[in-house]
C-alpha positions in Angstrom: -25.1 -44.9 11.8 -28.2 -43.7 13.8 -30.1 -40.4 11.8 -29.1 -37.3 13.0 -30.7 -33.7 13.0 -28.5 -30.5 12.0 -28.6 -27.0 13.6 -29.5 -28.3 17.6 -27.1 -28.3 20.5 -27.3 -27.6 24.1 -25.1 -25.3 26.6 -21.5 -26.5 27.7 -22.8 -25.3 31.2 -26.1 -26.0 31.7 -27.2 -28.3 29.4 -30.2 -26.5 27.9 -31.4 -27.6 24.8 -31.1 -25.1 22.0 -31.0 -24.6 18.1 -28.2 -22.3 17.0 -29.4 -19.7 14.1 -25.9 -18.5 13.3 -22.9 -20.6 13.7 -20.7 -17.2 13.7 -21.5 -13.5 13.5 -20.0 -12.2 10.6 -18.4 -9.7 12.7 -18.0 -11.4 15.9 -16.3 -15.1 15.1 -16.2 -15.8 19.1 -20.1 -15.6 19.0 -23.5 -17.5 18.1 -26.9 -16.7 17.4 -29.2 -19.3 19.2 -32.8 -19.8 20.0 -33.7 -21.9 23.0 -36.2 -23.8 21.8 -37.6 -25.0 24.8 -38.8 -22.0 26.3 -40.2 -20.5 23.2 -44.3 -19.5 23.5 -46.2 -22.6 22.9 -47.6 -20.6 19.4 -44.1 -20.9 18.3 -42.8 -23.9 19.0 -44.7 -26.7 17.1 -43.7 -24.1 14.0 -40.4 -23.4 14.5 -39.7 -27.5 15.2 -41.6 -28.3 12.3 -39.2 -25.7 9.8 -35.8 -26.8 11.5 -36.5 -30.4 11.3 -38.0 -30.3 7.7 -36.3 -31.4 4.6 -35.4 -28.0 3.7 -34.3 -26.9 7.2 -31.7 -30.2 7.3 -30.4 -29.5 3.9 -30.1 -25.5 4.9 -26.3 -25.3 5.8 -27.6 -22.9 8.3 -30.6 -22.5 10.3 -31.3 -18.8 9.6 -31.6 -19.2 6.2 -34.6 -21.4 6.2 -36.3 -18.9 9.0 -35.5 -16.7 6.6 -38.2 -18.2 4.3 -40.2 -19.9 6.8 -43.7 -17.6 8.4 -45.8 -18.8 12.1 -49.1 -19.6 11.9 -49.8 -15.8 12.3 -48.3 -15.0 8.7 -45.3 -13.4 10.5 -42.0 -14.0 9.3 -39.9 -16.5 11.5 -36.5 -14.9 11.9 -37.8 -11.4 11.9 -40.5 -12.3 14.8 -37.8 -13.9 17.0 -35.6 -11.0 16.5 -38.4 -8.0 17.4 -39.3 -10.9 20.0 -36.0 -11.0 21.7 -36.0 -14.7 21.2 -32.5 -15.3 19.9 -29.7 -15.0 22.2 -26.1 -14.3 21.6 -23.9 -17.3 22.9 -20.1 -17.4 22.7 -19.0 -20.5 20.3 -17.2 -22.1 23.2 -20.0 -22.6 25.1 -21.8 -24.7 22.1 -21.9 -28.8 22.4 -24.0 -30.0 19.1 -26.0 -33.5 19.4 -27.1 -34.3 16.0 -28.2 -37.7 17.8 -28.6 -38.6 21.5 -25.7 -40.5 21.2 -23.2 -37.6 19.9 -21.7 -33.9 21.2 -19.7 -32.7 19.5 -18.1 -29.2 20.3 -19.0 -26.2 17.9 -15.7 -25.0 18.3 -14.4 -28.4 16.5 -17.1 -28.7 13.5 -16.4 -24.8 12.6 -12.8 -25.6 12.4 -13.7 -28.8 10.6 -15.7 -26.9 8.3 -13.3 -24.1 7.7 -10.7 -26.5 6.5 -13.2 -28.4 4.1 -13.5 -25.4 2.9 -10.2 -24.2 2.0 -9.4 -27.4 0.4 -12.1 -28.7 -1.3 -11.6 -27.6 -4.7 -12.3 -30.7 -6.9 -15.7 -32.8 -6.8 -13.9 -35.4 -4.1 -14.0 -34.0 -0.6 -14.9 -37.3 1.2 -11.4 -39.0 0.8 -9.7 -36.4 2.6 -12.4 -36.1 5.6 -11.7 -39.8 5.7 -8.4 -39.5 6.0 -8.2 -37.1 8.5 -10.8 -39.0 10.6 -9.0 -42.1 10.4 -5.7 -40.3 11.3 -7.2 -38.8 14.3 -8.9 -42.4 15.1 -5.3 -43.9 15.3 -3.7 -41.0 17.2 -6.2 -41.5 19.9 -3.9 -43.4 22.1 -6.5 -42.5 25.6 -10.2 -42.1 26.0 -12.8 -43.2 24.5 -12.2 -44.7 21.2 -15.1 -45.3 20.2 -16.7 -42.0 20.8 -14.3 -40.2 19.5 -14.6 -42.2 16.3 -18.2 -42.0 16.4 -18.1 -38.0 16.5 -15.7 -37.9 14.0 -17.8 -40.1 11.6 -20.5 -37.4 12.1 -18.6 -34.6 11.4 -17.4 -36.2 8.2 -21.1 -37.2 7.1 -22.5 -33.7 7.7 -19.7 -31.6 5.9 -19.6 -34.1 2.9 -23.2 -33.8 2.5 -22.8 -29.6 3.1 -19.8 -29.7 0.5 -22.0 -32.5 -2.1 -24.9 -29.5 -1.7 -23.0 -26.6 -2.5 -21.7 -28.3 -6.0 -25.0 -29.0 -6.4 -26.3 -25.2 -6.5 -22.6 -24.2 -8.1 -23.7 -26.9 -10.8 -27.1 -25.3 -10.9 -26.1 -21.4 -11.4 -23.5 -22.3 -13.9 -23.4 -25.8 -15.8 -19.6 -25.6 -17.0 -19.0 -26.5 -13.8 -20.0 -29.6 -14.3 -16.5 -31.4 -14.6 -14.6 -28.8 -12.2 -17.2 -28.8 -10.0 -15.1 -26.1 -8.8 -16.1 -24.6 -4.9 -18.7 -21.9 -5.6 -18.3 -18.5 -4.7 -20.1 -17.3 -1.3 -22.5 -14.8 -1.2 -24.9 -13.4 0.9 -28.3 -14.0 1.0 -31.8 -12.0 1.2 -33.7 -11.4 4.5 -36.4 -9.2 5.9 -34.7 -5.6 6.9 -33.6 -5.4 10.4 -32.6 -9.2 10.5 -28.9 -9.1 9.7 -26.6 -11.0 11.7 -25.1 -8.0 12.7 -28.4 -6.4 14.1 -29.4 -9.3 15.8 -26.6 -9.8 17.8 -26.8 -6.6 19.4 -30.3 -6.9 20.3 -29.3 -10.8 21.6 -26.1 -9.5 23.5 -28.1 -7.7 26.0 -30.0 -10.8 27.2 -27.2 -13.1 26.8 -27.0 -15.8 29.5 -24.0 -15.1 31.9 -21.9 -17.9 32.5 
C-alpha cells in the first residue's frame, strides 16, 4: 500500500487543501478546527509542513497536539500563533474529505465513526481482527461502485486506527506496566497547552471567519 500522511484533507466543496487541527470540538461534534495550509505566510509554511509531516506529527493522533509542542522560526509557539493569527478556521465535519495519499478520500464523517467504534470495543491487545473483519464485510456488501476504491479506503482506515489503537497501549503500557498482559484501553485525558489555545476558544475566534458554503 502506497505511504500515507495523517491529519491533511481538502474541502468537500472546493477542493482546497487543508490540515485539520481538531477532528471535533469538544463542545461542538458537528465541527473542525483546520488550517489551510496553502495560504499560510510563506514564514509559516515550510515550519508548519515540516512539524505535521515529522515523525512525531504522524504518530500524534491529532494535529494540535504536536503544534502544541512545536515553535516557528520566530520562537513563537505554533498553535497559539495561528490562533492570535486567525489562521485556523472552524469547518463543519461534513464538509471534510481526508487524502492520506493521492490516491485516497476518505470522508471525515466515516473515519470519526470508524474511530469511535474502535474505541468502544477495543478492550483487549487485538484490535486488528475486528477492523479486518468489518472491512472485509463491507468489501463483500459492496454489490455497486467501485470495488476497488472502496476496499482501498477501507484498507486505510483500518491501517491508521490500528496503528492509533497499537500507540495508545503503548503509552497505557508506559504509565502503568501491569498493563502489560490486559493491555487494557487507557483512560483519556486532556492534555497541556499554552493559555487561550483550548479547543473551545479557538473555535470561537475560527467561527467568525468560517468559509460559507
Amino acid at each position: 500500500m502506497a505511504n500515507f500522511t495523517k491529519h491533511v484533507g481538502t474541502h468537500k466543496g472546493t477542493n482546497t487543501r487543508l490540515s485539520v487541527a481538531f477532528l471535533q470540538l469538544p463542545d461542538d461534534e458537528d465541527n473542525s478546527l483546520v488550517v489551510f495550509s496553502d495560504s499560510l505566510p510563506e514564514k509559516y509554511h515550510d515550519d508548519f509542513m515540516s512539524a505535521l509531516e515529522s515523525k512525531e506529527g504522524q504518530s500524534s493522533a491529532q494535529l494540535y497536539e504536536i503544534l502544541s509542542r512545536k515553535v516557528f522560526h520566530n520562537g513563537n509557539n505554533m498553535l497559539e500563533t495561528l490562533h492570535k493569527e486567525g489562521l485556523m478556521k472552524k469547518m463543519p465535519v461534513e464538509q471534510i474529505i481526508m487524502t492520506p495519499n493521492s490516491n485516497t478520500q476518505i470522508p471525515l464523517v466515516d473515519l470519526l465513526a470508524q474511530m469511535k467504534n474502535l474505541g468502544e470495543n477495543t478492550v483487549t491487545p487485538a484490535p486488528a481482527p475486528s477492523v479486518q473483519q468489518n472491512v472485509t464485510e463491507q468489501i463483500d456488501m459492496a454489490a455497486q461502485g467501485d470495488n476497488k476504491k472502496i476496499a482501498q479506503n477501507l484498507l486505510v482506515q483500518a491501517v491508521m486506527l490500528e496503528e492509533e489503537a497499537e500507540r495508545k497501549r503503548a503509552e497505557a503500557i508506559k504509565f502503568d506496566p501491569s498493563l502489560t498482559d490486559k493491555a487494557e484501553k487507557p483512560a483519556k485525558k486532556g492534555r497541556g497547552r499554552p493559555a487561550g489555545t483550548t479547543a473551545k476558544a479557538m473555535a470561537a475566534r475560527a467561527e467568525a471567519a468560517a468559509p460559507s458554503e
